[in-house]
C-alpha positions as CSV (number, residue, x, y, z in Angstrom):
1,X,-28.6,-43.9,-58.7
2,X,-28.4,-46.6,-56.0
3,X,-27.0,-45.5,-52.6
4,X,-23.3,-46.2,-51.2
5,X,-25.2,-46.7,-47.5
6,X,-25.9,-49.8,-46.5
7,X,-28.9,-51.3,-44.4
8,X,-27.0,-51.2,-41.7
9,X,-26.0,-47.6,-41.9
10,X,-29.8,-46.8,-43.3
11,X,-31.0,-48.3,-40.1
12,X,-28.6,-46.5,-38.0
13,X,-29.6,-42.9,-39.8
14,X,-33.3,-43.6,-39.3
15,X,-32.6,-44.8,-35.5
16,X,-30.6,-41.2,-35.4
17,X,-33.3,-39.2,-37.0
18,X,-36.7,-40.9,-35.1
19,X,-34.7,-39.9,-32.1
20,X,-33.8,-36.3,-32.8
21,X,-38.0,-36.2,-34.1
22,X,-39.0,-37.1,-30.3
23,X,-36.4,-34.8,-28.9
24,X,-38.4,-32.0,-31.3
25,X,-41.6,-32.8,-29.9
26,X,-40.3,-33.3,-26.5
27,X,-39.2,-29.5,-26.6
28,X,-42.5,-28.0,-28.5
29,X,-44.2,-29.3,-25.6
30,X,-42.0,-28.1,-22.9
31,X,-42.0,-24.4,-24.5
32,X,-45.8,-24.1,-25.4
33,X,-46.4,-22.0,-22.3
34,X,-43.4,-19.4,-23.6
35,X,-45.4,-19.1,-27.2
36,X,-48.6,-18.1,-25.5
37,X,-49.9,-14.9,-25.9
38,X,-48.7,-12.5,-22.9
39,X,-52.2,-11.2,-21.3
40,X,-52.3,-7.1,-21.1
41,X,-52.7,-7.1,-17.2
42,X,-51.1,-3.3,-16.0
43,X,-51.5,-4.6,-12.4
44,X,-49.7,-7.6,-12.6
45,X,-47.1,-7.0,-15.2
46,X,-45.7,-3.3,-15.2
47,X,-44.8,-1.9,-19.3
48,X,-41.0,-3.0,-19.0
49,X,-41.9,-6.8,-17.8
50,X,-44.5,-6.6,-20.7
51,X,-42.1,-5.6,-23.2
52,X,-39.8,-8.3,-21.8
53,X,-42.2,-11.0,-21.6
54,X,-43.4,-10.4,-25.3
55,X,-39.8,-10.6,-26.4
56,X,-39.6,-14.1,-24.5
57,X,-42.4,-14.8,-26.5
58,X,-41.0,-13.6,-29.9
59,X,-37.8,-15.6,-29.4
60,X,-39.8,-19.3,-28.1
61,X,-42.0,-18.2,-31.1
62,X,-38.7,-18.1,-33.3
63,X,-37.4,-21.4,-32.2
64,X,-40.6,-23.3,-32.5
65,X,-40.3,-22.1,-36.6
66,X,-36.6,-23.3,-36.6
67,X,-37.7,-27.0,-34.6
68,X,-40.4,-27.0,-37.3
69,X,-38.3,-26.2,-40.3
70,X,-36.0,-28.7,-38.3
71,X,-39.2,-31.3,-38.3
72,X,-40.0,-31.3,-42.0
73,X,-35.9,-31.8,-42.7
74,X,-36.0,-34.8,-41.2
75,X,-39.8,-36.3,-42.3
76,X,-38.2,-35.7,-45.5
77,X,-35.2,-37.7,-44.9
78,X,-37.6,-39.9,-43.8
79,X,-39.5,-40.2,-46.3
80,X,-36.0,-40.3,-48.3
81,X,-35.4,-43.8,-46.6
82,X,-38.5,-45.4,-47.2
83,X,-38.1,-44.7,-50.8
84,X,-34.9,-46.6,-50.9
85,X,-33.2,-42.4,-51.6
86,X,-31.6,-41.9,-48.5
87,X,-27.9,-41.0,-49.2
88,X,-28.3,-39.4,-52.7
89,X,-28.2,-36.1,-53.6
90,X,-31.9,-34.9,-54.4
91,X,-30.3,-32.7,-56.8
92,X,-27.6,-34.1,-58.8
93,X,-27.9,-38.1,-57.8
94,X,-24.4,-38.3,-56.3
95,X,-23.8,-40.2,-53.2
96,X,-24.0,-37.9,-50.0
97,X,-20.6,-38.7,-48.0
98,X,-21.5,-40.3,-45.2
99,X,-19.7,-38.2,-43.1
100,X,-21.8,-35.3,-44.2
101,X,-24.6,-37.7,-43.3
102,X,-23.1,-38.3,-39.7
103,X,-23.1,-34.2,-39.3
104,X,-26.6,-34.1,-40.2
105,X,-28.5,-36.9,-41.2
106,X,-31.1,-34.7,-42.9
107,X,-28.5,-33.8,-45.4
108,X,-30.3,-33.6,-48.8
109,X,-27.4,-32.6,-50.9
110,X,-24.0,-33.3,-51.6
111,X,-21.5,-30.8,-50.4
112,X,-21.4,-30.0,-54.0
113,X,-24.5,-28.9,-54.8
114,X,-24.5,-27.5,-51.5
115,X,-22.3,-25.0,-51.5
116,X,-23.8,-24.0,-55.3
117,X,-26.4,-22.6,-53.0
């Protein structure tokens, strides 16, 4: 089914989604030191800061995952446009409302479908 979008609101989307992609990768690099593995040093770091520091590191650990679930979304959507999809329901074909679309521009299903899930 053809979208309701047009190129002007495709283009728009993309614009919205290559930006939020460089704002991903601007913030992997910016926590990559918080992800590293915390050195067992008992001189330096005492077994509370440890503990600490290693839960830092679980948490940067957990937002890299949710930046890189985040990632693929949007490739997808990507990917979406480029095969003239973007806008349709990957499910049922319906047109995604474009407001949904504004919210999150990764949106692969209707609000219909969606909330089936």
């Amino acid at each position: 089914m053809s979208t309701a979008l047009d190129k002007t609101q495709v283009a728009a989307f993309r614009a919205a989604i290559e930006a939020e992609l460089n704002e991903l990768d601007a913030l992997v690099e910016g926590s990559a030191s918080d992800r590293s593995p915390v050195e067992l040093d008992q001189q330096s770091v005492g077994r509370l800061s440890r503990m600490d520091a290693m839960q830092g590191q679980a948490l940067a650990q957990e937002a890299d995952r949710r930046r890189q679930s985040r990632r693929l979304a949007l490739e997808l959507a990507l990917r979406r446009i480029d095969d003239g999809e973007y806008g349709d329901c990957t499910e049922c074909g319906e047109p995604i409302a474009v407001k949904r679309l504004e919210i999150d521009p990764a949106a692969a299903l209707c609000i219909n479908c969606a909330s089936r899930r």
